[in-house]
N, C-alpha and C positions, 0 to 999 in steps of 0.2 A: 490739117493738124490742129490741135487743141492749144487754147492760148495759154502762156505762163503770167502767174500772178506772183509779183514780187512785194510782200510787206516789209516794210521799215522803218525802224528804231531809229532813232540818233541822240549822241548824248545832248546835254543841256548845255552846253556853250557854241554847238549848231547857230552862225547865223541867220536869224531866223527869215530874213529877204533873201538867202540865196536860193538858188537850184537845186538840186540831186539830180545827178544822172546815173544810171549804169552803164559803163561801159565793157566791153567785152570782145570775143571771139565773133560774136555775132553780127557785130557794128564799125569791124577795123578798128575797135580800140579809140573811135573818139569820143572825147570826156565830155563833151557837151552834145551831143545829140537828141534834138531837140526829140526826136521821136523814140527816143528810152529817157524822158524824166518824169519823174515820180508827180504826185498828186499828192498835194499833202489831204489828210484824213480829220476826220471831227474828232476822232480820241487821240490825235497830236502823234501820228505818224504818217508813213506814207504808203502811196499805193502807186505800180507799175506790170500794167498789163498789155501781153502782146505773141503777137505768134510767132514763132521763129520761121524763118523765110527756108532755111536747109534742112529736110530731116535730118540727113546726115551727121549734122552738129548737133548730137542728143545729148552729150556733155557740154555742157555750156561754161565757160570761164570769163570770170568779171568782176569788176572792181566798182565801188562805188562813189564817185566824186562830187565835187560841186562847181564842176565847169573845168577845171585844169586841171594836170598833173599834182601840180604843187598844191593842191588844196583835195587830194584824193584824200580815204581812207588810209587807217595805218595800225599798228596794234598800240597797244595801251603804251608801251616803253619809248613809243617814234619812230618807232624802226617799219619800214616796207612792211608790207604782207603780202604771203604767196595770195598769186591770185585765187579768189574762189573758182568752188568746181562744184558742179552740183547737174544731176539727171533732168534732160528734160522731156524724158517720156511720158507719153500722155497718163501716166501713172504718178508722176511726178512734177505737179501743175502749178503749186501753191508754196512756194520758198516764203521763210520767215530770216530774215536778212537784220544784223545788226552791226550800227557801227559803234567801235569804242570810241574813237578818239582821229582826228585830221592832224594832217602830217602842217599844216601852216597855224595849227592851234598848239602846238606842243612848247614848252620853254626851249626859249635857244640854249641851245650847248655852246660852250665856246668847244673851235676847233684847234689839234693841237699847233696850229702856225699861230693861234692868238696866247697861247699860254707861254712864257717866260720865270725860268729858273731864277731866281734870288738871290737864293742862300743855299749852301747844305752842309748841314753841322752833322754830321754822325749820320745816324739814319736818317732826321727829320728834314726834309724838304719843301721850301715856301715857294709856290707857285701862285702867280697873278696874273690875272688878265690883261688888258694893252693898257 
C-alpha cells in the first residue's frame, strides 16, 4: 500500500520544544507514538509520513496532539473536536492538516462550582469568582 503524507500548520503559541503526534484508529489512540510524530519542516511546519499496516482501515480517524490527551487539538472556542476523518486510499495520499488552537492553551473558564451569587437586585446579577 502506498504511504500517507500528513502536512501540518500549528498556531503560533505552539510550544515550540514540544512534539506532534497523530494519534488515531490506526495506532490504538496513543498520543505519543513515537512512530506517528511529525518532523518539523524548513518553512515552519510539519511533515508525517507512513504506511497504514490495514487496508481495511481506508478511513482513517485522528486527532492531533502533543504527547497527552490534555494537551490535544481542539477548536478555536476550547471545546473537543470530533475526531478527523479523512480517505486513505491510495488516491488520497497527501492530507493538509491544521490546528487552531490546544485544549491546555485556551484561558481558563471558571467552572460553575467556582462562581457564587452576591447579590440580585431586579434582573441584574453579581457573580464572582472564589
Amino acid at each position: 500500500m502506498k504511504s500517507i503524507v500528513f502536512q501540518l500548520s500549528v498556531p503560533p503559541d505552539t510550544p515550540p520544544d514540544d512534539a506532534l503526534f497523530l494519534a488515531g484508529n490506526f495506532n490504538d489512540w496513543i498520543p505519543d507514538d513515537e512512530r506517528f510524530r511529525f518532523e518539523p519542516t524548513a518553512d515552519g511546519r510539519y511533515r508525517l509520513q507512513f504506511v497504514p499496516a490495514s487496508p481495511e482501515k481506508a478511513v482513517l480517524e485522528c486527532k492531533v496532539t502533543r504527547g497527552k490527551w490534555s494537551t490535544a487539538e481542539c477548536a478555536p472556542t476550547g471545546r473537543p473536536m470530533p475526531n478527523r476523518r479523512m480517505d486513505a486510499t491510495p488516491e488520497n495520499t497527501v492530507h493538509e492538516l491544521k490546528v487552531n488552537a490546544w485544549m491546555d492553551r485556551m484561558p481558563k473558564r471558571a467552572s460553575s462550582a467556582e462562581i457564587h451569587v452576591l447579590h440580585t437586585a431586579g434582573h441584574a446579577v453579581l457573580l464572582t469568582g472564589k
